[in-house]
C-alpha distance (Angstrom), angle and dihedral (degrees) to the residues before:
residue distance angle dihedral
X1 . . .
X2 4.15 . .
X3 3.54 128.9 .
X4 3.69 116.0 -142.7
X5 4.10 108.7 -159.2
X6 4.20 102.0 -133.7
X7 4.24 100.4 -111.9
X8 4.25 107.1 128.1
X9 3.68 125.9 60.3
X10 3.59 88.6 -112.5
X11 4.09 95.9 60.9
X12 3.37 89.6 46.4
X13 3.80 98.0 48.8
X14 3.88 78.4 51.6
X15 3.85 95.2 49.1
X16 4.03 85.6 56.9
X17 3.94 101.8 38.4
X18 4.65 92.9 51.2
X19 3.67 76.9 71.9
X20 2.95 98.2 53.7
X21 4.14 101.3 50.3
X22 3.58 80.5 41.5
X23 3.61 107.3 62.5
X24 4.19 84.9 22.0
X25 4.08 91.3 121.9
X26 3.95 102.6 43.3
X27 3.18 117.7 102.7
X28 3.64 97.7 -148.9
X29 3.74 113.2 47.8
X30 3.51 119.4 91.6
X31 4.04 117.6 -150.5
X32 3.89 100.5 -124.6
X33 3.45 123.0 -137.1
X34 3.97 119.8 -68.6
X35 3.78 85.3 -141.8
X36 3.99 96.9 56.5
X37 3.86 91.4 53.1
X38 3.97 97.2 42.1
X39 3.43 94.6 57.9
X40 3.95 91.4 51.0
X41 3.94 78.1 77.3
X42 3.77 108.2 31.1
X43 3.89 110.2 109.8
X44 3.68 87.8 -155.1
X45 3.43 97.9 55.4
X46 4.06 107.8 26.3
X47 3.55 111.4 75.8
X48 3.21 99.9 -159.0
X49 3.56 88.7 72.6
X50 4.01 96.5 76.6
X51 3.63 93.1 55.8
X52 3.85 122.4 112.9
X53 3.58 123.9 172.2
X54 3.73 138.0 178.5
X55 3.85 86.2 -10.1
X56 4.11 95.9 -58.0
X57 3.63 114.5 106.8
X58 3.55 129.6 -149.6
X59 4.12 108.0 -95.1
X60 3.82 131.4 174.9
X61 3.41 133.1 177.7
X62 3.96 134.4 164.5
X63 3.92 134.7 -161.6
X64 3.84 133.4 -162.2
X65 4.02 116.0 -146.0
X66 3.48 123.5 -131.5
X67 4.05 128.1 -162.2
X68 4.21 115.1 -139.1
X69 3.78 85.7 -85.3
X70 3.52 96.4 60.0
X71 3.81 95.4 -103.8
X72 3.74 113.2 144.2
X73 4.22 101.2 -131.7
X74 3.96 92.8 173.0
X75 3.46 152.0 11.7
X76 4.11 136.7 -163.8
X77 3.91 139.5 166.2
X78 3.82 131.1 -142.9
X79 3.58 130.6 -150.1
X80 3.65 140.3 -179.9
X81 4.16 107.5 -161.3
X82 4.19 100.8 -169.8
X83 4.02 80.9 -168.0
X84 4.16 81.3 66.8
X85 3.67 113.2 21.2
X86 3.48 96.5 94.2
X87 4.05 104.1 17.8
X88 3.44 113.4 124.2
X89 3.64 92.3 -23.6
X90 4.08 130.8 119.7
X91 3.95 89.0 -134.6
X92 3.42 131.8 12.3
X93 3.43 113.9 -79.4
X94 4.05 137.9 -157.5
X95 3.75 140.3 -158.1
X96 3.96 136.9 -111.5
X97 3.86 126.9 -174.2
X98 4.07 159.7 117.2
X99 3.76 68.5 81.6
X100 4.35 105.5 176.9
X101 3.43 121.3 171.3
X102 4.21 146.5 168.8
X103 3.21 116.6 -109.1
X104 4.23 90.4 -96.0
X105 3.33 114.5 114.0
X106 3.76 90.8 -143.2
X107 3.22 93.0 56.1
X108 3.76 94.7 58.4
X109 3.95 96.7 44.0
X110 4.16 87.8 50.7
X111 4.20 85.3 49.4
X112 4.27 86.4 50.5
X113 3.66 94.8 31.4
X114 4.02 88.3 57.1
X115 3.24 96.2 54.7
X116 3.41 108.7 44.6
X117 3.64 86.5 54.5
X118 4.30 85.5 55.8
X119 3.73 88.0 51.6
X120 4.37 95.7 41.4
X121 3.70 84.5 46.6
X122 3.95 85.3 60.8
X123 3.71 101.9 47.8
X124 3.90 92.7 -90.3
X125 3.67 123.2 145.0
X126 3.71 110.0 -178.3
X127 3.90 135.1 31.2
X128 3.63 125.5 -145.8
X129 4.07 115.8 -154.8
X130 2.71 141.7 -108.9
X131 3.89 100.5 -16.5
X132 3.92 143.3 139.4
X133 3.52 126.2 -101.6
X134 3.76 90.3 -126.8
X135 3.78 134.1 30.5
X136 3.89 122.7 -3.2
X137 4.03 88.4 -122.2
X138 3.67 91.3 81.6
X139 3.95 134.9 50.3
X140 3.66 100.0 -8.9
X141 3.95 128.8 146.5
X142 3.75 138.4 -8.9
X143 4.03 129.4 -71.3
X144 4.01 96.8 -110.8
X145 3.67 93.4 162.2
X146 3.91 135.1 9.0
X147 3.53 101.4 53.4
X148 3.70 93.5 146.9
X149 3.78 91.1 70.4
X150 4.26 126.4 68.6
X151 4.02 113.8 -104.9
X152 4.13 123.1 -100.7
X153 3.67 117.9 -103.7
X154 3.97 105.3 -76.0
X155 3.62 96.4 9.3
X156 3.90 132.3 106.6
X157 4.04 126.7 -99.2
X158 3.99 104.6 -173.2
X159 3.51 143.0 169.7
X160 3.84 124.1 -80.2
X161 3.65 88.8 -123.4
X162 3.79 95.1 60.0
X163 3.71 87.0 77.5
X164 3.79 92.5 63.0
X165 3.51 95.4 48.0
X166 3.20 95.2 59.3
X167 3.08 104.5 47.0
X168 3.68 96.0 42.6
X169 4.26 93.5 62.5
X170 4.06 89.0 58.2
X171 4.36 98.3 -86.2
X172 3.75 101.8 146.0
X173 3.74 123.1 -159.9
X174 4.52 110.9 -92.0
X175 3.49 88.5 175.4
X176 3.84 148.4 -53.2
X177 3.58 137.3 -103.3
X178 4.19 117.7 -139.2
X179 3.74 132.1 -159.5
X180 3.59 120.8 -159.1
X181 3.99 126.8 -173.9
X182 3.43 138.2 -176.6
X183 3.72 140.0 163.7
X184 3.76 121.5 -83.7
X185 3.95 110.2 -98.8
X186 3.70 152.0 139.1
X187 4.14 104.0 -69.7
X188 3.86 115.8 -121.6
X189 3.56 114.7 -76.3
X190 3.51 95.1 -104.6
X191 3.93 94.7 47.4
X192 3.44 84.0 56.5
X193 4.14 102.3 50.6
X194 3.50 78.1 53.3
X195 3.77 98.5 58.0
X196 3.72 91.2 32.7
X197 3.48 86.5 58.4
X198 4.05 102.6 44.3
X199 3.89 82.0 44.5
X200 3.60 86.8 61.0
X201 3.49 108.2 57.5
X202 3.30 140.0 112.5
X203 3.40 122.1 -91.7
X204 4.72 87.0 4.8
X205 3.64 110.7 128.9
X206 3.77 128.0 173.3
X207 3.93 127.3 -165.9
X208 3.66 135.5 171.9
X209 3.86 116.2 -140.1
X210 3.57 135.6 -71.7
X211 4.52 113.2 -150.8
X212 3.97 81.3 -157.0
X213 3.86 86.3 67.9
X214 3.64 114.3 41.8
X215 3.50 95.3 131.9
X216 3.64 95.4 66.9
X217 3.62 100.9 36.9
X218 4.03 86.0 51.1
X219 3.69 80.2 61.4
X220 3.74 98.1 48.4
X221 3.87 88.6 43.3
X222 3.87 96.9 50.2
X223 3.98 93.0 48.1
X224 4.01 90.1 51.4
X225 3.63 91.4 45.1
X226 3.73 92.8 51.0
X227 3.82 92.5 50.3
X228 3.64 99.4 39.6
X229 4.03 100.2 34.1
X230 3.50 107.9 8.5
X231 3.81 90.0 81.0
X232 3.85 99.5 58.7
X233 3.50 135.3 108.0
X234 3.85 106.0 -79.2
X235 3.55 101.5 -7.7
X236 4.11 117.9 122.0
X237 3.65 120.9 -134.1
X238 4.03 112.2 -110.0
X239 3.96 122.3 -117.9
X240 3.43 123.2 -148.7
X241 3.50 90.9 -101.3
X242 3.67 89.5 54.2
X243 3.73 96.1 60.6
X244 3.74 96.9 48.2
X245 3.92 97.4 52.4
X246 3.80 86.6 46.5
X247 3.74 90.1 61.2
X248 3.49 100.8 32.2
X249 4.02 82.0 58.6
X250 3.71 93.3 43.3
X251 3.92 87.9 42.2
X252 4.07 103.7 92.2
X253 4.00 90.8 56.2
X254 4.02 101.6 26.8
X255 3.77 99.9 116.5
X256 4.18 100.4 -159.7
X257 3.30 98.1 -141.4
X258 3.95 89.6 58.6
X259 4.10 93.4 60.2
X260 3.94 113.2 64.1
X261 3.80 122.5 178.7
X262 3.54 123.4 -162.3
X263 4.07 122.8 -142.7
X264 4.01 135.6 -168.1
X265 3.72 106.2 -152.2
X266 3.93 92.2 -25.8
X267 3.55 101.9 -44.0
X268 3.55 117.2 108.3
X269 3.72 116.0 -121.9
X270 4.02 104.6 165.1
X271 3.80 140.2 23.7
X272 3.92 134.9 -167.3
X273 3.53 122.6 -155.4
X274 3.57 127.1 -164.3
X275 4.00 134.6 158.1
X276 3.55 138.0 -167.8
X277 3.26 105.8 -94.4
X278 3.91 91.8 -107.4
X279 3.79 90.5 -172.8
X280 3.83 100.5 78.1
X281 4.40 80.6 59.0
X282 3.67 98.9 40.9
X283 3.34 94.8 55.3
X284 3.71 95.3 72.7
X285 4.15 84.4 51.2
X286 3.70 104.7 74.7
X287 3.58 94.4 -132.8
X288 3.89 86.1 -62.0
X289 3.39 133.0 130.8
X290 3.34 114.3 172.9
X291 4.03 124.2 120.5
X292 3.76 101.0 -70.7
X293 3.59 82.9 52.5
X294 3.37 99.1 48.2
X295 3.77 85.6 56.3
X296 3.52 95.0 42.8
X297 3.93 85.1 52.2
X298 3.52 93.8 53.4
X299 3.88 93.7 46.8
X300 3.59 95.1 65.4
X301 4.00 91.6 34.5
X302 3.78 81.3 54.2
X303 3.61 92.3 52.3
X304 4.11 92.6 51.0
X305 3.54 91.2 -134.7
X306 4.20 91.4 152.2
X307 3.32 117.2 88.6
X308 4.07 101.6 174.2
X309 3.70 132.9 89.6
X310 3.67 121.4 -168.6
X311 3.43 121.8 -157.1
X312 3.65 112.2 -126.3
X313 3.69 103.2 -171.1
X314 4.00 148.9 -6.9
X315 3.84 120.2 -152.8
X316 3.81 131.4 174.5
X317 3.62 135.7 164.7
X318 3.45 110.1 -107.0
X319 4.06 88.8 -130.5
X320 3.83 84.8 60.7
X321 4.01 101.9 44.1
X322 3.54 120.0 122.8
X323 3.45 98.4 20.8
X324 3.85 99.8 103.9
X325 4.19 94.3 -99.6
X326 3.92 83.1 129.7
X327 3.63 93.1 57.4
X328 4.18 91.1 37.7
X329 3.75 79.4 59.8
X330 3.93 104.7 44.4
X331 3.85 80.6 43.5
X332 3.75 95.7 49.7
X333 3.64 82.8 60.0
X334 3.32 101.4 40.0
X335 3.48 95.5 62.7
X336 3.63 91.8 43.8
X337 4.01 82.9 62.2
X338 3.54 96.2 53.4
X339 3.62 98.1 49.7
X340 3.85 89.1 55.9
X341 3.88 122.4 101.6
X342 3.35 108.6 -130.0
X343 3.99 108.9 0.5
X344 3.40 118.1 -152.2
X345 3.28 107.3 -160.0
X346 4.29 125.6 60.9
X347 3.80 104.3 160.0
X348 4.14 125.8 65.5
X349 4.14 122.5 -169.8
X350 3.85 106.8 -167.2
X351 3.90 102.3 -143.3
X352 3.92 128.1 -141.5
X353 3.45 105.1 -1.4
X354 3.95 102.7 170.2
X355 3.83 115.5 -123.5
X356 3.94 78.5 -134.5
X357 4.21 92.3 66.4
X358 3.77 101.8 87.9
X359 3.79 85.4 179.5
X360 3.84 106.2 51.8
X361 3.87 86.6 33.2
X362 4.15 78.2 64.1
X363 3.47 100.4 32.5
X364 3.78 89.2 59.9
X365 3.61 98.2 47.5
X366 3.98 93.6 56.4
X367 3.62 84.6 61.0
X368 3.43 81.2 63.4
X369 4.15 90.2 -121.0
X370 3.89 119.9 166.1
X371 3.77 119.2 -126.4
X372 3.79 94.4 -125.3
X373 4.13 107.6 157.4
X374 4.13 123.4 30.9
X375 3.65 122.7 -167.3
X376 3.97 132.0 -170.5
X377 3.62 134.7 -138.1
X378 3.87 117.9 -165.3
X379 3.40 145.2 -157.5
X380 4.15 142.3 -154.1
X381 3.25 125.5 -167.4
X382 4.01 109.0 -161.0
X383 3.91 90.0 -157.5
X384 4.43 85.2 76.2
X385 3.78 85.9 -175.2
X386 4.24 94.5 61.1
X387 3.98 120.9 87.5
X388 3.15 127.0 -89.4
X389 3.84 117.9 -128.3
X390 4.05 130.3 175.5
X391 3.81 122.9 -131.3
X392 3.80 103.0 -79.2
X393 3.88 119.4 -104.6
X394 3.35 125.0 -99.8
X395 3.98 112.1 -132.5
């Protein structure tokens, strides 16, 4: 077998399209768009890129697979994220993913054994899997359960066997990543005293977005973040910077009456993201997005023929938790919904909520949501002799 390292347009056309013949007879994946994972490793156009910390600099790299007959049979990425390597964590720690493989067991354990000799090479001693070298919103973990249903915008639909493989070459589980769904309706009524209530307030306002004024709400959304996320296990702090690519990436599809912020006399102290879910369109694109698939894309947006939300992201700061501000927010929007001729949309899936989040674990099931997809992120310690320990909980 040969690995190729992913450099010419051609090698990366052929890191997107293995996918593709991969998954080419399930019925349920949907080929993302080429655009979403290129610029993943574009150092024009991935931030992430210009960061350099403590004297380690952010580095990526990816390689496609090939069998003696010149038949690519896998494909994986490595990352080093210096915002990462050494947060929260008792070494410093690297990343793995876009991991694809055959269903060949030594195919998969040359794919993980490649990188983690990348990432020892560079001082690393640990691997997460499979991740993204960027946020945790997109491309992070592997389908575990719900592989009778089509993947979120941005986030992974694998095979069953992945599971196995990983856990077979020595990956142990850090943590997983739940979606719930349920059907857009009134909350209970005590859910919604509650919201009534924190709605009513002095000094409790709620607003949707406005496109004009990304700037500021990148603001809003970055301080939130940083109070509400930035603290966690494993998750990096986000500049300014940071904030305003992520919604001037997010900007073509955001939909402002899908992400609500919630202030206390002006300042911002929550924010809830949804999105179309963009997959039930893009999967008539072919993973293109040129013009006539822009126009295609707006055709069937046109035509309102998505009916799912999927929320992206909750946030609040931790001054404000447990006071009901989540459900001022769902009911901020709620009541937008109701008060709209002709709503599209009836069905919500709330992406990525960590196993580890006792409170949005709970906060979902009073809305009466269904777990109904699971993914896993793992970790490897090279040092086989060193403990083990999950992401910590988060009361």
């Amino acid at each position: 077998m040969n690995f190729i390292e992913v450099q010419t347009k051609e090698q990366k056309k052929e890191f997107n399209n293995f996918a593709v013949r991969l998954y080419k007879n399930n019925p349920y994946w949907i080929r993302p768009l080429d655009k979403d994972i290129e610029i993943v490793f574009d150092k024009t156009q991935n931030p992430l890129f210009n960061h350099n910390e403590n004297g380690i600099k952010a580095e990526a790299i990816r390689w496609i697979l090939q069998d003696d007959k010149g038949e690519t049979v896998g494909r994986i990425a490595a990352f080093i994220n210096p915002k990462t390597v050494y947060k929260d964590n008792k070494q410093p720690t690297g990343g793995a993913g876009f991991f694809e493989s055959i269903n060949d067991e030594k195919v998969a354990f040359a794919l993980f054994d490649k990188a983690k000799k990348w990432l020892s090479e560079r001082k690393m001693e640990a691997m997460d899997a499979p991740i993204n070298f960027g946020e945790r919103n997109q491309w992070w973990g592997v389908l575990i359960d719900g592989f009778d249903k089509p993947p979120n915008y941005q986030m992974g639909y694998h095979f069953e066997y992945y599971k196995d493989f990983f856990e077979k070459w020595g990956f142990q589980e850090y943590f997983q990543q739940l979606t719930y769904g349920r059907e857009m309706y009134n909350l209970s009524g005590r859910l919604e005293k509650i919201a009534n209530r924190v709605m009513q307030r002095e000094g409790y306002s709620f607003a949707h977005i406005n496109k004009k004024n990304l700037d500021k709400h990148a603001q809003d959304f970055r301080e939130v973040y940083n109070a509400s996320w930035g603290n966690h296990e494993g998750v990096a702090k986000l500049t300014v910077e940071d904030a305003k690519a992520l919604l001037k990436q997010m900007k073509p599809i955001l939909e402002e009456n899908l992400v609500w912020f919630a202030y206390f006399e002006g300042k911002a102290i929550g924010f809830y993201v949804m999105l179309p879910e963009l997959n039930q369109l893009f999967k008539h694109l072919n993973g293109k997005f040129g013009i006539i698939q822009k126009l295609q894309f707006l055709w069937h947006k046109f035509q309102k023929k998505n009916t799912t939300v999927f929320g992206v992201i909750f946030g609040v700061a931790p001054e404000f938790q447990r006071k009901g501000v989540e459900l001022g927010m769902v009911m901020a929007y709620e009541k937008e919904r109701k008060n709209t001729p002709n709503y599209q949309y009836n069905y919500i899936e709330f992406n990525w909520i960590g196993d580890f989040n006792t409170g949005m674990v709970k906060l979902c099931e009073s809305l009466d949501a269904k777990k109904v997809k699971r993914h896993a992120t793992y970790r490897y310690l090279f040092d086989r002799t060193k403990p083990f320990e999950r992401i910590k909980e988060i009361k």
